[in-house]
mmCIF file of the N, C-alpha and C atoms, coordinates in Angstrom:
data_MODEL
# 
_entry.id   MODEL 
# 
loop_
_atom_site.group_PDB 
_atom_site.id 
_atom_site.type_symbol 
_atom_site.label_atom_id 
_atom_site.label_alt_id 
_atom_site.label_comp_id 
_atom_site.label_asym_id 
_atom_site.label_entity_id 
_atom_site.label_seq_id 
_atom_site.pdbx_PDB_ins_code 
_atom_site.Cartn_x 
_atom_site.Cartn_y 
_atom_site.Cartn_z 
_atom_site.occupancy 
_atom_site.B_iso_or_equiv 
_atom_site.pdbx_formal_charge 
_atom_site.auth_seq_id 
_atom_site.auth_comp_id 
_atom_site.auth_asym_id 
_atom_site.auth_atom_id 
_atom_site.pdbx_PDB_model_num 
ATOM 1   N N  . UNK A 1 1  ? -88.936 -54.210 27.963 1.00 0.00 ? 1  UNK A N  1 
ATOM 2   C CA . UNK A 1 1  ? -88.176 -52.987 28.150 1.00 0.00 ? 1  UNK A CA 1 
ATOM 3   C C  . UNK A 1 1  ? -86.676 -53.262 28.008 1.00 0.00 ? 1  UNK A C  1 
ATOM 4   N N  . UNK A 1 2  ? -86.263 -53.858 28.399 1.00 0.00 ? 2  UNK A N  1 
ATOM 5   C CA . UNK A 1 2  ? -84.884 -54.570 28.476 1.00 0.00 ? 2  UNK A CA 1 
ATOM 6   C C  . UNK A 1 2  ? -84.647 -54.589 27.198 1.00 0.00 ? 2  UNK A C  1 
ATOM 7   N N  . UNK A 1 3  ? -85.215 -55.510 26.770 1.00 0.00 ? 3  UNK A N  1 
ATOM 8   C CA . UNK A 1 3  ? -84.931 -56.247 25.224 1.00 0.00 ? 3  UNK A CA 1 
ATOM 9   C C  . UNK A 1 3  ? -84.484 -54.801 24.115 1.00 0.00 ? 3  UNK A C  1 
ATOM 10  N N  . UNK A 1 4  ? -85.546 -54.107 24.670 1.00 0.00 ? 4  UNK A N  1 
ATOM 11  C CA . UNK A 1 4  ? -85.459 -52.927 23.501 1.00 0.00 ? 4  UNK A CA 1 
ATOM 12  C C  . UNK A 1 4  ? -84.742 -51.582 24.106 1.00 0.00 ? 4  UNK A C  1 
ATOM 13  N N  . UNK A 1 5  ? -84.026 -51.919 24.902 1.00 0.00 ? 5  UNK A N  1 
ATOM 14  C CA . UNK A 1 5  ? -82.489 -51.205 25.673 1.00 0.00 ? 5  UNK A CA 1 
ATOM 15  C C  . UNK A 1 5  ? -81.431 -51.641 25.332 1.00 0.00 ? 5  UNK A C  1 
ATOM 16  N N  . UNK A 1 6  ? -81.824 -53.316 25.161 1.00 0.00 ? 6  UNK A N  1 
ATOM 17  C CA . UNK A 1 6  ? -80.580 -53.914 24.503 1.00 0.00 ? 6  UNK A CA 1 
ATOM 18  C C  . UNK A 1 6  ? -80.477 -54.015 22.669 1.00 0.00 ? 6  UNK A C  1 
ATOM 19  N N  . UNK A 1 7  ? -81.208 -53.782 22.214 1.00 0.00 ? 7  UNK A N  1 
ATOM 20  C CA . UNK A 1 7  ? -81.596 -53.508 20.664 1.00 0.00 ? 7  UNK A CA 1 
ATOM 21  C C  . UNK A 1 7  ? -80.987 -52.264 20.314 1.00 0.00 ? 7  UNK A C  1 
ATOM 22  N N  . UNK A 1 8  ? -81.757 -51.264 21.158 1.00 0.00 ? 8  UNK A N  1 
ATOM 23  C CA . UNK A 1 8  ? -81.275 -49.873 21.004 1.00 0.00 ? 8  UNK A CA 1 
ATOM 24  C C  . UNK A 1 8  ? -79.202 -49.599 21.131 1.00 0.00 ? 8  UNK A C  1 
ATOM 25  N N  . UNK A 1 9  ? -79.010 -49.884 21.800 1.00 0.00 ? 9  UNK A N  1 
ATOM 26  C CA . UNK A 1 9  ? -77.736 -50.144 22.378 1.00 0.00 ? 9  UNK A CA 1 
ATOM 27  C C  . UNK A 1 9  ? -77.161 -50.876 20.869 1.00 0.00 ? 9  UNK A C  1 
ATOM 28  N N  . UNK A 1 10 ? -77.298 -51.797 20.809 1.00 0.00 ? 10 UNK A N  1 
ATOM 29  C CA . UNK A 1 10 ? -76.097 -53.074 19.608 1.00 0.00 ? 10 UNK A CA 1 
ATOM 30  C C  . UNK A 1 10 ? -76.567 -52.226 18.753 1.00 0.00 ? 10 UNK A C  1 
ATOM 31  N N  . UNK A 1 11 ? -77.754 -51.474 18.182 1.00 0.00 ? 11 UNK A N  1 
ATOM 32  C CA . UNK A 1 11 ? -77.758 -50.599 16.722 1.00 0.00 ? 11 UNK A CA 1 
ATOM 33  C C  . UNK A 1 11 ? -76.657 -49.428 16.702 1.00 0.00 ? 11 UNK A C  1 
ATOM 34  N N  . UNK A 1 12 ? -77.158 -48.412 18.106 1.00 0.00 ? 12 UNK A N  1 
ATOM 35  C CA . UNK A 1 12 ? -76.029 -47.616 18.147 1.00 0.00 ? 12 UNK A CA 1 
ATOM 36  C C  . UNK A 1 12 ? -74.478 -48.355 18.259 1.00 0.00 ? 12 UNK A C  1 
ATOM 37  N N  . UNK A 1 13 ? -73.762 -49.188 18.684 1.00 0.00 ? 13 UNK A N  1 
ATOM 38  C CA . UNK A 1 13 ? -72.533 -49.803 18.250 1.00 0.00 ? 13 UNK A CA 1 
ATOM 39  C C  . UNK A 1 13 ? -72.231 -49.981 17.147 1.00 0.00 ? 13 UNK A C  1 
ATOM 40  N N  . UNK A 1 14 ? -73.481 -50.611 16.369 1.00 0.00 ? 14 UNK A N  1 
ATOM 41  C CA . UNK A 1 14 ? -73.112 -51.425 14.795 1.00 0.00 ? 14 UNK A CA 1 
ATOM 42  C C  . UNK A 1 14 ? -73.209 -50.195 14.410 1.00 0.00 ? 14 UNK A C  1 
ATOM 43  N N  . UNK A 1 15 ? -74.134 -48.837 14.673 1.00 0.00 ? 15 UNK A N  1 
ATOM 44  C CA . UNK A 1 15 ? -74.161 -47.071 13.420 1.00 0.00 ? 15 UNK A CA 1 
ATOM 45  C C  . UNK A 1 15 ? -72.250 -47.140 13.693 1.00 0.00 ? 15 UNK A C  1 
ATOM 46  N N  . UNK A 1 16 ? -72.027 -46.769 15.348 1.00 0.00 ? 16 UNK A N  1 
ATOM 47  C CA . UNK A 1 16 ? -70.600 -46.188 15.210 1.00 0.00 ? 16 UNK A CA 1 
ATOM 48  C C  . UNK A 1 16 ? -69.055 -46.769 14.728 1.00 0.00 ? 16 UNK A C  1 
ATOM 49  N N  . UNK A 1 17 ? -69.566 -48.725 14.219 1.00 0.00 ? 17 UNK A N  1 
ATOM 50  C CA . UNK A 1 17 ? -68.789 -49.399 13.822 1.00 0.00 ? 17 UNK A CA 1 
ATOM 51  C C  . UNK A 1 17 ? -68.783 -49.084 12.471 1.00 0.00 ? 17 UNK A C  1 
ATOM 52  N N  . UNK A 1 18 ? -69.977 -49.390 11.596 1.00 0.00 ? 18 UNK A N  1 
ATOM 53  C CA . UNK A 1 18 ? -69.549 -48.630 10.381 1.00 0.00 ? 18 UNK A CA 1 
ATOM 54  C C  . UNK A 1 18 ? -69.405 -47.648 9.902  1.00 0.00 ? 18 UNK A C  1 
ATOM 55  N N  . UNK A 1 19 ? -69.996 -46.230 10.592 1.00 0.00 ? 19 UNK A N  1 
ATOM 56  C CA . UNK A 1 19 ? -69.364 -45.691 10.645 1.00 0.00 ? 19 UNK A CA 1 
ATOM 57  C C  . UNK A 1 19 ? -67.623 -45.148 10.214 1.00 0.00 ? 19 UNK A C  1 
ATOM 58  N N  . UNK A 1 20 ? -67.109 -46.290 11.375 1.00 0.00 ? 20 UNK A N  1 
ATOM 59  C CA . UNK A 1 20 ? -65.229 -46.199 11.165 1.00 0.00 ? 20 UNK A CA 1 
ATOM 60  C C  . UNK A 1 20 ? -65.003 -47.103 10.352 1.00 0.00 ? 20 UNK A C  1 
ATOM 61  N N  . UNK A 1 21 ? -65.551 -47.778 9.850  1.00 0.00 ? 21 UNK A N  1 
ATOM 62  C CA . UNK A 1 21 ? -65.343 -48.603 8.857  1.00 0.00 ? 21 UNK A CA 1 
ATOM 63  C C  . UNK A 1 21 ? -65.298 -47.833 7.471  1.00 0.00 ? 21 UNK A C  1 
ATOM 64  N N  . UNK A 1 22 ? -66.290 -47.235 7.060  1.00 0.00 ? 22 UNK A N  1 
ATOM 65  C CA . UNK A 1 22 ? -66.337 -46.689 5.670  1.00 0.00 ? 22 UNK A CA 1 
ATOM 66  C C  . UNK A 1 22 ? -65.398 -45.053 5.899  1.00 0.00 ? 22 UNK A C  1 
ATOM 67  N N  . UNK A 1 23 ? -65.235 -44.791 6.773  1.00 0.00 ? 23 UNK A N  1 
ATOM 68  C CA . UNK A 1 23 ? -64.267 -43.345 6.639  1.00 0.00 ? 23 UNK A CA 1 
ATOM 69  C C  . UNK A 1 23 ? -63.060 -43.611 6.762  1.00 0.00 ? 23 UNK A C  1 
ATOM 70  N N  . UNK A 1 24 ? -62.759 -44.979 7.142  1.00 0.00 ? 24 UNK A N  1 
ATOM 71  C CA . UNK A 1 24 ? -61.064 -44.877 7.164  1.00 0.00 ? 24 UNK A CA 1 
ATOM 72  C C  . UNK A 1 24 ? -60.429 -45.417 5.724  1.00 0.00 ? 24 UNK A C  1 
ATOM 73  N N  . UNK A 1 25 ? -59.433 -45.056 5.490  1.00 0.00 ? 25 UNK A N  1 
ATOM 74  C CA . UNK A 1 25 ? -58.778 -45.849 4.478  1.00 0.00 ? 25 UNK A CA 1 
ATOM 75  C C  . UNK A 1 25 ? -57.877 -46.704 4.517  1.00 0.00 ? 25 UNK A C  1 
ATOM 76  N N  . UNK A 1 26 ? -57.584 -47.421 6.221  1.00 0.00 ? 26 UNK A N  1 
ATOM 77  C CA . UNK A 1 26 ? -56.611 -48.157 6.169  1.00 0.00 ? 26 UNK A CA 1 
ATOM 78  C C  . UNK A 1 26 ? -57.155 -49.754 6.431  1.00 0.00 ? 26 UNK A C  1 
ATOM 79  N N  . UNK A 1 27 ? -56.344 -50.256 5.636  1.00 0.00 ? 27 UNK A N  1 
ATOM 80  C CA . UNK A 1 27 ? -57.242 -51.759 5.920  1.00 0.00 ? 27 UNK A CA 1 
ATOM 81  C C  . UNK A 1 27 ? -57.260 -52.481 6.743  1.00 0.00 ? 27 UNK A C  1 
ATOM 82  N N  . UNK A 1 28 ? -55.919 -52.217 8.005  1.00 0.00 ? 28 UNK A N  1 
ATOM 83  C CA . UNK A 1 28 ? -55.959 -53.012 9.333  1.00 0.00 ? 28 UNK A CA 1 
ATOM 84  C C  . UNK A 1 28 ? -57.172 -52.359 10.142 1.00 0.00 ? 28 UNK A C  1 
ATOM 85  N N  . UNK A 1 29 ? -58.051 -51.365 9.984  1.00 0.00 ? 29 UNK A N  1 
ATOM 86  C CA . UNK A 1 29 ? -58.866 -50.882 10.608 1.00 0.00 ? 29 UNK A CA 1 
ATOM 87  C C  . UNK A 1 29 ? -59.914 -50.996 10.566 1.00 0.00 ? 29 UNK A C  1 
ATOM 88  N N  . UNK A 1 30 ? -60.052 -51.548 8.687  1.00 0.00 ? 30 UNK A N  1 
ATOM 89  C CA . UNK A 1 30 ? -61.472 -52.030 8.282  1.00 0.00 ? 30 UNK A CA 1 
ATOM 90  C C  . UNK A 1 30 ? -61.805 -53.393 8.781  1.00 0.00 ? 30 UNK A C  1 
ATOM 91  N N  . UNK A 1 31 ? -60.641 -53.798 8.938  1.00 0.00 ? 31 UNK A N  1 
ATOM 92  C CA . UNK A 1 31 ? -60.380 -55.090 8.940  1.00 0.00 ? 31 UNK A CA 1 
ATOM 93  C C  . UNK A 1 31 ? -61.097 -55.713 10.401 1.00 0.00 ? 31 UNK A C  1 
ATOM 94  N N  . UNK A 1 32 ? -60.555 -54.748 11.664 1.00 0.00 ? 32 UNK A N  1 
ATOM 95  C CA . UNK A 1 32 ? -60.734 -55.005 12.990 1.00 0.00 ? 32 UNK A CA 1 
ATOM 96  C C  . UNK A 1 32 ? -62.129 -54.336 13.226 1.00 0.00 ? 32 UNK A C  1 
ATOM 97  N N  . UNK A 1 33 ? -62.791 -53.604 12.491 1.00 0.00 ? 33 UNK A N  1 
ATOM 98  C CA . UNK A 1 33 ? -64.351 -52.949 12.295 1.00 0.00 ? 33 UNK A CA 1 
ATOM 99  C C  . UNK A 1 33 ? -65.200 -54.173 11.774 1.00 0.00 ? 33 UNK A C  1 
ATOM 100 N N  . UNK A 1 34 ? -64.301 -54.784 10.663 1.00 0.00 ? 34 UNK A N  1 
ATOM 101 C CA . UNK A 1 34 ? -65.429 -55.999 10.197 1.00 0.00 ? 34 UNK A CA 1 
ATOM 102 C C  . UNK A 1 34 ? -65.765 -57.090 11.123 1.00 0.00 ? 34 UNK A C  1 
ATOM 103 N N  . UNK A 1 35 ? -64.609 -57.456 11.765 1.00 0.00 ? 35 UNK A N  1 
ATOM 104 C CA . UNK A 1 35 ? -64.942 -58.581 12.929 1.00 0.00 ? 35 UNK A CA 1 
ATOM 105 C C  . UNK A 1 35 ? -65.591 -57.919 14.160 1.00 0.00 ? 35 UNK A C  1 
ATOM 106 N N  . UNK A 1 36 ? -65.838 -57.319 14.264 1.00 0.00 ? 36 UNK A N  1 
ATOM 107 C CA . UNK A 1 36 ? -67.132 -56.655 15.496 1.00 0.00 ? 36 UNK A CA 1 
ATOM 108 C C  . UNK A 1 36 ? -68.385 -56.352 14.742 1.00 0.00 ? 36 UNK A C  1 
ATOM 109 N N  . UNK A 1 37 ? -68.434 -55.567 13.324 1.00 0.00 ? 37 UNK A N  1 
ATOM 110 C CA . UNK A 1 37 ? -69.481 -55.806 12.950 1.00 0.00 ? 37 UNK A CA 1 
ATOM 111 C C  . UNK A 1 37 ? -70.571 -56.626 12.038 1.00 0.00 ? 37 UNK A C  1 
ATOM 112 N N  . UNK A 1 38 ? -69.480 -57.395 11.914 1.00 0.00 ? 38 UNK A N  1 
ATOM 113 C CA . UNK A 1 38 ? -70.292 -59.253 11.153 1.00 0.00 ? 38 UNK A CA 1 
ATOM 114 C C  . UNK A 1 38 ? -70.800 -59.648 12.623 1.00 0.00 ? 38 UNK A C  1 
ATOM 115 N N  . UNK A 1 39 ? -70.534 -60.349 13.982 1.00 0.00 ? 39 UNK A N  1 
ATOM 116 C CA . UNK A 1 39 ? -70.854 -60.913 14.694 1.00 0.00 ? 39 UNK A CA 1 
ATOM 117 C C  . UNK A 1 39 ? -72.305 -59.799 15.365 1.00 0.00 ? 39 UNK A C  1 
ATOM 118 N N  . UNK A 1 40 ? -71.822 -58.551 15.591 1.00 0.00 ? 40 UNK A N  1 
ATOM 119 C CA . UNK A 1 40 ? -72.903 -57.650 15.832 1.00 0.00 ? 40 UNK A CA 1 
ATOM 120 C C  . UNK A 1 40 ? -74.136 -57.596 15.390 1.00 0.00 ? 40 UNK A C  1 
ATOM 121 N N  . UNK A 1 41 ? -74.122 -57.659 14.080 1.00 0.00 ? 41 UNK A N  1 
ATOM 122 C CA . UNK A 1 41 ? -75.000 -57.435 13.090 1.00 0.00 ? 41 UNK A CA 1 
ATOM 123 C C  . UNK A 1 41 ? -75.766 -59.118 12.667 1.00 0.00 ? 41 UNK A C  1 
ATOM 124 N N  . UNK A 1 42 ? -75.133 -59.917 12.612 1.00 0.00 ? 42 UNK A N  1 
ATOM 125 C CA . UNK A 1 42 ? -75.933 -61.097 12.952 1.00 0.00 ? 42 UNK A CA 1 
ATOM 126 C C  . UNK A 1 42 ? -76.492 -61.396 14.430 1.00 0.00 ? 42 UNK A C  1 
ATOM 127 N N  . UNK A 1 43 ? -76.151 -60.495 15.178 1.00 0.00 ? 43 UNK A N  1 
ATOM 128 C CA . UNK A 1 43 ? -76.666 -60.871 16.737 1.00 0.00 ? 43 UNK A CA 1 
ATOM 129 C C  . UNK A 1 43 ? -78.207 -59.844 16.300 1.00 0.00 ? 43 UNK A C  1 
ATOM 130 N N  . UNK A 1 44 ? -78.265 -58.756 15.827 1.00 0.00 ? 44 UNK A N  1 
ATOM 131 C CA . UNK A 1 44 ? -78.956 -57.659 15.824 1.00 0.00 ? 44 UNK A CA 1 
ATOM 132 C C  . UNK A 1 44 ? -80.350 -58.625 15.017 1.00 0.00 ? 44 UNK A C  1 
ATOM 133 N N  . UNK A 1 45 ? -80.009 -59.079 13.798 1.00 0.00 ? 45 UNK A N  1 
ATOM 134 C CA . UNK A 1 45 ? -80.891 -59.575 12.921 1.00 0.00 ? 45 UNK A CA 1 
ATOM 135 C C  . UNK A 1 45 ? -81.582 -60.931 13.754 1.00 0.00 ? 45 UNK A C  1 
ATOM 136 N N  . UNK A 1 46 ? -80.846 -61.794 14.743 1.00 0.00 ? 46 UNK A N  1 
ATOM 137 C CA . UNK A 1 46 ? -81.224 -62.903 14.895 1.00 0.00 ? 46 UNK A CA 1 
ATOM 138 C C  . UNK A 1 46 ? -82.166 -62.715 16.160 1.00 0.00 ? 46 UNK A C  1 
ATOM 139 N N  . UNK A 1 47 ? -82.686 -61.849 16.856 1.00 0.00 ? 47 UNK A N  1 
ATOM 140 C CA . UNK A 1 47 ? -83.418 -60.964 18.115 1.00 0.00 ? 47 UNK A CA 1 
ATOM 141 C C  . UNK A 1 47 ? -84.546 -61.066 17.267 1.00 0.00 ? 47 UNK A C  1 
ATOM 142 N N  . UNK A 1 48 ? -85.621 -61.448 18.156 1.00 0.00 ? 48 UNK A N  1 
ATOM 143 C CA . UNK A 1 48 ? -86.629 -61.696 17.408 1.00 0.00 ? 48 UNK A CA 1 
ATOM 144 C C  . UNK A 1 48 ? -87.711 -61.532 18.073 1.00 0.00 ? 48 UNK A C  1 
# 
């Protein structure tokens, strides 16, 4: 149950990270979106 509270949870972060990632156009923003969602998104994939 946990596990898949905590799954549920880091997906919704990584939707609302890229999200702001692909609608903004400024690059200090993409920039600070990519380093939360590279580490995110390898945490997400490596749950097993």
């Amino acid at each position: 149950m946990l596990f898949w509270t905590y799954w549920t949870i880091s997906c919704l972060v990584f939707a609302l990270v890229a999200k702001d990632l692909f609608q903004t156009a400024d690059w200090r923003r993409q920039l600070s979106a990519g380093v939360v969602l590279i580490p995110l998104l390898l945490r997400i994939l490596l749950l097993k």
